[in-house]
C-alpha positions in Angstrom: -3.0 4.1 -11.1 -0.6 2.3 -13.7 0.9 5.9 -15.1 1.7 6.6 -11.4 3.3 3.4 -10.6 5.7 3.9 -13.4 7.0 6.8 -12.1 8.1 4.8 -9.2 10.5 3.0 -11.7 14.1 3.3 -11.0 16.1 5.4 -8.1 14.4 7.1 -6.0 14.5 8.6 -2.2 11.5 7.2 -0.9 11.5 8.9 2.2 7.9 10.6 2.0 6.7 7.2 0.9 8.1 5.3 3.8 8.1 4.8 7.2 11.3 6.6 8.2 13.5 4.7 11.2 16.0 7.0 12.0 16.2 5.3 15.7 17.2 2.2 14.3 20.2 3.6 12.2 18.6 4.0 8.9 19.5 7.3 7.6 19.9 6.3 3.8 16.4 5.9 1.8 17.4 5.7 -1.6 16.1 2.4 -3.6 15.9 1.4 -7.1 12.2 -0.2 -8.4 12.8 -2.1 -11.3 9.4 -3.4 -11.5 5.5 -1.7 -10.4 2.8 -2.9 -12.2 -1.4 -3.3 -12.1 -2.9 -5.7 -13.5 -6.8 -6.8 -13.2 -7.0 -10.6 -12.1 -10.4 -11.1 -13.1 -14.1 -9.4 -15.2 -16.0 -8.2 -12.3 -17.9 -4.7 -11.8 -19.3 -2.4 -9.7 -16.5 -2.5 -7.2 -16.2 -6.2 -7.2 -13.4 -6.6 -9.5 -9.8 -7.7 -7.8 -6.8 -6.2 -9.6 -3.0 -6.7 -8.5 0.2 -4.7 -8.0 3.4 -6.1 -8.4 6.2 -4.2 -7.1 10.2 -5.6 -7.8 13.2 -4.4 -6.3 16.5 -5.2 -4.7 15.3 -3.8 -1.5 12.8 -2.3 0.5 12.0 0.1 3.3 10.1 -0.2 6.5 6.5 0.1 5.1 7.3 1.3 1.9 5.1 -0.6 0.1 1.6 -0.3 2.5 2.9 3.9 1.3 2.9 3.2 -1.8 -0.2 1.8 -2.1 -2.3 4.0 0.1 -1.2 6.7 -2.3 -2.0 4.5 -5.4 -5.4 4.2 -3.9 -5.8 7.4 -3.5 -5.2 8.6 -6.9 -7.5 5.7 -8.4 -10.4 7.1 -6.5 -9.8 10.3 -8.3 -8.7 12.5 -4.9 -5.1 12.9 -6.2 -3.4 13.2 -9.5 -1.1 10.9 -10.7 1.8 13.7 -10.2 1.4 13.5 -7.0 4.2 10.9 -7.1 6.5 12.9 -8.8 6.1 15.5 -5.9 6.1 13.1 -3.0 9.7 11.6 -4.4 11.1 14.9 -5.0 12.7 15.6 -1.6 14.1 18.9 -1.9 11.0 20.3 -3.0 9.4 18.2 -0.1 11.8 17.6 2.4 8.8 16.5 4.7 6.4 13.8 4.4 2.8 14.9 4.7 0.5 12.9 6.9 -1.5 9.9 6.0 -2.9 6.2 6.3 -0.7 3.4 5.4 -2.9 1.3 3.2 -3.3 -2.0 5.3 -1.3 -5.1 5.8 -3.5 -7.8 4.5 -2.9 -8.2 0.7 0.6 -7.5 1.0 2.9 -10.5 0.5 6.8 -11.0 0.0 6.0 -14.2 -2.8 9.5 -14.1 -4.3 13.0 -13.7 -3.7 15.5 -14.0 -6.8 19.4 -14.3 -6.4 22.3 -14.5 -9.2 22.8 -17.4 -10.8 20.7 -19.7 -8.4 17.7 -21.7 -9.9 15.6 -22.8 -7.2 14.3 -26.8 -7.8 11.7 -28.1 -5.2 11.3 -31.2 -3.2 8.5 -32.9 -5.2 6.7 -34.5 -1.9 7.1 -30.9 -0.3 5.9 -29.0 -3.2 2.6 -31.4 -3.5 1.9 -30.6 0.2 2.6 -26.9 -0.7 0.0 -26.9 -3.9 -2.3 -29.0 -1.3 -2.1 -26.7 1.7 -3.1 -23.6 -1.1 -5.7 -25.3 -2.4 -7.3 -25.7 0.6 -7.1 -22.3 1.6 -8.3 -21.0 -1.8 -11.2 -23.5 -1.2 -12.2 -22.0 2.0 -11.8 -18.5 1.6 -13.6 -18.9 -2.2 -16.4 -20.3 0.0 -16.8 -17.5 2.1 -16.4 -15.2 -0.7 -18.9 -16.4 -2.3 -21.6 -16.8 0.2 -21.0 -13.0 0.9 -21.5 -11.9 -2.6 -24.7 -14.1 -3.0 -25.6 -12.4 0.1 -25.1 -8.9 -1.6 -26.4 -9.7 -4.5 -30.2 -10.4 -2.4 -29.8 -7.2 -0.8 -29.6 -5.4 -4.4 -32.8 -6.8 -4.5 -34.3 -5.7 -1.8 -36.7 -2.9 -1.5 -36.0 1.0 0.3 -37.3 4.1 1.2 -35.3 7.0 0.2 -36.5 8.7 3.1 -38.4 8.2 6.3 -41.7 10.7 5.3 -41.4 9.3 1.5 -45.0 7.5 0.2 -43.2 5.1 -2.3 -43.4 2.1 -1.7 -39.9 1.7 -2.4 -37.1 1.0 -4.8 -34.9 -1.6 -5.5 -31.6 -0.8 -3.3 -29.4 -1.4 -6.9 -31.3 1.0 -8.9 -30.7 3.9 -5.7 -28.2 6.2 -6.8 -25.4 7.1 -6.3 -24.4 3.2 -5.6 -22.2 1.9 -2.9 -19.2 1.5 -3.2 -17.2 1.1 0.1 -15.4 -1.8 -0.7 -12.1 -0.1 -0.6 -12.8 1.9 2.3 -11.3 -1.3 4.8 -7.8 -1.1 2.7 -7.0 2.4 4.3 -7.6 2.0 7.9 -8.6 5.3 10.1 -11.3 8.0 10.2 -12.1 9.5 6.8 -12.4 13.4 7.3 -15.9 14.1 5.2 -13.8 17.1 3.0 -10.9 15.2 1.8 -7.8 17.5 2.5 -5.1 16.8 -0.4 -1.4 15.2 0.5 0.7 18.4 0.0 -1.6 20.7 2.0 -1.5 18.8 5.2 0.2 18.7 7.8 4.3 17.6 8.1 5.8 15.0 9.6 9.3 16.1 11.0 12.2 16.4 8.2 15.1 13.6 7.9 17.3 16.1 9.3 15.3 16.8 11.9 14.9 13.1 13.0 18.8 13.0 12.7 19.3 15.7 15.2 16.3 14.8 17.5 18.4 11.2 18.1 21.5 12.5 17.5 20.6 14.3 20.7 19.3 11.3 21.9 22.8 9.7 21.1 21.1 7.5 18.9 23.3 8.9 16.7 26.1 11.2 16.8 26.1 13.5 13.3 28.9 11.8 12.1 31.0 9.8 14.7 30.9 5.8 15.2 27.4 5.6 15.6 26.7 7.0 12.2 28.7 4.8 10.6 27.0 2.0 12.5 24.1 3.5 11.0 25.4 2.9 7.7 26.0 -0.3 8.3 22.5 -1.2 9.6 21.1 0.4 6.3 23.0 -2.3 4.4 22.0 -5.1 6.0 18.2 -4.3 5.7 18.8 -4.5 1.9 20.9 -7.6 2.2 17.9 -9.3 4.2 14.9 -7.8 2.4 
């Protein structure tokens, strides 16, 4: 998963690994990723262990990230190669996005914004109730956490029948093979085909152009005239405000 995030490093057009919104004037899906890096955050196993991606970057597109990481998912599980990347940002060879889950929205977080020379110094009372408000939530959710994994840990130990007309009298549910590992499963939302079809033999959202002259007809936008331009100017301030 790290050798394909670093081919996300740099300038790319990240239409295919995006959720393009033409409607709303952005035509332009070119952004530069200076940063996009896994790391594990902890020693677990067996599916337990958390790890974390950092992406960095002057801007961002609508979804991009929940794109990106449904993809990285995908090639940790071993369905895609990592040059999967390489094909999804090369857009004249794929001019079309292929069709897939965005990975979901709850470990995503914006946790920093940088600017040029500006060095951000906190209110002390303020960033005490900050570090208190965290703790608590860390306290709460490590609670609950826990209690569940106590709870799996039992049913490792629990006995099972392989099958219904089977005359053991059962195995211990950690020792059945192969284990269980659906812990992931919750991160990409949507039914899960039972053949897994690759990304580049599915089927094709519409092209950019296409979107262009399917609004443009919609005089969304008009191809070039004023409303283009306001496009272009729409474009600009999402990277201003991301």
């Amino acid at each position: 998963m790290n050798q394909a995030a670093k081919k996300l490093l740099g300038e790319h057009d990240f239409r295919n690994l995006c959720k393009m919104d033409v409607g709303n004037g952005v035509i332009k899906y070119w952004r530069n990723i200076s940063t996009a890096q896994i790391v594990c955050l902890d020693s677990g196993q067996d599916g337990y262990q958390f790890c974390e991606l950092t992406v960095v970057g002057k801007a961002f597109l609508w979804h991009q990230i929940r794109c990106i990481v449904a993809v990285l998912l995908l090639i940790g599980q071993g369905k895609e190669k990592p040059t999967v990347i390489d094909d999804l940002l090369d857009v004249t060879k794929n001019p079309r996005k292929p069709q897939y889950a965005m990975a979901s929205e709850l470990p995503l977080i914006l946790y920093e914004c940088e600017y040029e020379d500006i060095d951000w110094i906190y209110d002390q009372v303020w960033h005490e109730e900050n570090v208190k408000h965290f703790q608590r939530l860390w306290t709460e959710q490590t609670v609950r956490a826990t209690m569940l994994k106590r709870m799996l840990d039992h049913l490792d130990n629990a006995a099972v029948r392989r099958s219904s007309d089977s005359n053991e009298s059962g195995v211990l549910w950690k020792d059945v093979r192969p284990p269980v590992m659906h812990q992931v499963e919750c991160l990409i939302p949507g039914n899960k085909p039972r053949v897994y079809r690759p990304l580049l033999e599915r089927d094709m959202c519409e092209s950019l152009d296409d979107r262009i002259e399917h609004f443009a007809k919609r005089r969304k936008l008009d191809g070039g005239g004023s409303k283009h331009k306001q496009g272009k100017r729409l474009d600009s301030n999402q990277e201003a405000n991301t």
